[in-house]
N, C-alpha and C positions, 0 to 999 in steps of 0.2 A: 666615625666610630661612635657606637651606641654610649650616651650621657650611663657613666657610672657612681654610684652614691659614694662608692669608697674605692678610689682608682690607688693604683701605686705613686708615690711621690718619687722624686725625683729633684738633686738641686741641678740647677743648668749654671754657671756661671755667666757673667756677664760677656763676655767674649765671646761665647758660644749662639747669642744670638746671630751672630755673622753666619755661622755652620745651619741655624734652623733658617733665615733666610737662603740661602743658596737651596738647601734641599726643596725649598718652597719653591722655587723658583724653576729648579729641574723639573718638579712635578708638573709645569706648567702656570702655576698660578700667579695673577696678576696680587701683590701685597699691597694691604691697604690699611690706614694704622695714623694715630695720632703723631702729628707735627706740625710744626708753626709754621701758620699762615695770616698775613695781615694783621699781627698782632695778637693773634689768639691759637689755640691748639685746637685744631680741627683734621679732620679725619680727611686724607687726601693718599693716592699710590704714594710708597716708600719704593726707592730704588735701593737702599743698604738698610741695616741698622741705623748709621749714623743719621738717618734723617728722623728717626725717634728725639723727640724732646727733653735728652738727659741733662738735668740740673737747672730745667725750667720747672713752674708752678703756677698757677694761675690761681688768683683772688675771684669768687664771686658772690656777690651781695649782690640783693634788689635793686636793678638798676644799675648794676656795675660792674665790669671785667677787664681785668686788665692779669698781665704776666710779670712775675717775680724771678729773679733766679733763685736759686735754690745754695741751702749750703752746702749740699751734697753734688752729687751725680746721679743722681735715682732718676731712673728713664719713665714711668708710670707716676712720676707724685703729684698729681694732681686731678683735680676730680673732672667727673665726665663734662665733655665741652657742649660748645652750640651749635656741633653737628651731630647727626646719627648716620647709623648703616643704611637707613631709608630710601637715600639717595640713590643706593647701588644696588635693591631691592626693586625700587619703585622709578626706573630713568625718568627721568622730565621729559622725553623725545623718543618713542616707541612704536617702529611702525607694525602696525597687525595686518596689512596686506597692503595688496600692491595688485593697480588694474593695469591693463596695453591694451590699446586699440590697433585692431590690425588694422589692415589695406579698404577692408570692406566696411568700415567703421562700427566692426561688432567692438564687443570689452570681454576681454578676460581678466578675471577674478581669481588670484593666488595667494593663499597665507605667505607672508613674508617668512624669510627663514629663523632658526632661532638665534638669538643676538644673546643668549644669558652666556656670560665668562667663566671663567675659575678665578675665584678669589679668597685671599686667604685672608681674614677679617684677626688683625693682631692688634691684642690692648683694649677688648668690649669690657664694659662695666656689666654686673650683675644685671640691672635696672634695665640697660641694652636687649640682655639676653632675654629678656622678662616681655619687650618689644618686640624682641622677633617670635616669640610663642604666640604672642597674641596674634600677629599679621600669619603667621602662620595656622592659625585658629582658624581664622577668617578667611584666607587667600585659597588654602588646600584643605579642607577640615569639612567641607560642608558639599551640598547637593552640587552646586555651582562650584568651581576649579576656576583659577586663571594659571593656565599654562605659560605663562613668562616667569611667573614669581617661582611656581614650580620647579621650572627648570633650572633657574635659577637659585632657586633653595638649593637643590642638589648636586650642584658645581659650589658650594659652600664648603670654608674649613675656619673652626672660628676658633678664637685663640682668645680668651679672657686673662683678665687681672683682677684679682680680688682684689678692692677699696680697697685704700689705708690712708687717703685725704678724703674728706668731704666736704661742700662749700658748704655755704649757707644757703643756701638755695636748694639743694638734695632733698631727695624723700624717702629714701629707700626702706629707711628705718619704718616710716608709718606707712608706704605702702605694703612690708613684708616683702621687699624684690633685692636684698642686701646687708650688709658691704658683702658676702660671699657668696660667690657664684654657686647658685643650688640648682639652674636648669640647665637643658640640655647643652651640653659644647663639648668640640673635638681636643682642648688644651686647656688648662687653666693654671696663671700663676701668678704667685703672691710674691712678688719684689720684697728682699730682703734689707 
């Protein structure tokens, strides 16, 4: 869905996240979304809701992160972690073809096929979304294309949350890329 300035609202209740994954899920899409790992809230596949980070927090200052509980149960209260989308953008291990020698010891030469997923990117910060324009800028934007990112842009469905923590460490403010999600994305929502 084309990024709109002034979309309809809507409140989803907390429960209901269980019904927007399943739907995600019939569609095909692999869920990918902030939860705790090694001690930190990092961005890894969700198999449910429940593996969202409700009534965690994270502390960060220069030099330091660690995880809080929270007094609440707020599933988003804490600010963007020490991973990004990049990962699942940019794989670390990407083959772009593939040679065979026959019998005669010629070589053929094949594009490997395409490896991009469907993934449903839930709980990006503005800051995030501001990251993928730019690699987007750059990846698909210009004379030269790279066809994995591409494709993989286009099996995309991103699901934001507008701030409402910021560590010490954030910039959003002085870059102009937040707390409110202003660029493109197919969802966005403000935890209540």
């Amino acid at each position: 869905m084309p990024f709109q300035a002034e979309a309809e609202k809507f409140v989803i209740e907390r429960a209901a996240l269980a019904d927007l994954f399943a739907a995600m899920r019939e569609r095909g899409y692999e869920i990918v979304g902030p939860t705790i790992r090694d001690g930190a809230i990092v961005y890894a596949e969700l198999k449910t809701d429940g593996d969202l980070p409700a009534g965690w927090t994270d502390r960060q200052e220069p030099g330091s992160y660690r995880l809080e509980r929270r007094a609440d149960e707020a599933v988003f209260g804490f600010a963007v972690g020490p991973h990004s989308p990049k990962k699942y953008l940019h794989p670390p291990v990407l083959a772009l073809w593939k040679a065979t020698r026959d019998a005669r010891g010629g070589v053929t030469i094949a594009a490997a096929a395409d490896n991009s997923r469907k993934i449903a990117f839930v709980g990006l910060r503005s800051c995030e979304f501001h990251a993928i324009a730019i690699q987007d800028r750059v990846m698909t934007g210009g004379t030269y294309t790279d066809p994995h990112y591409t494709s993989q842009r286009q099996n995309l469905l991103l699901i934001g949350v507008n701030c409402a923590v910021a560590g010490a460490t954030c910039f959003c403010s002085s870059m102009g890329t937040g707390p409110r999600i202003t660029s493109a994305h197919d969802l966005a929502l403000t935890e209540l």
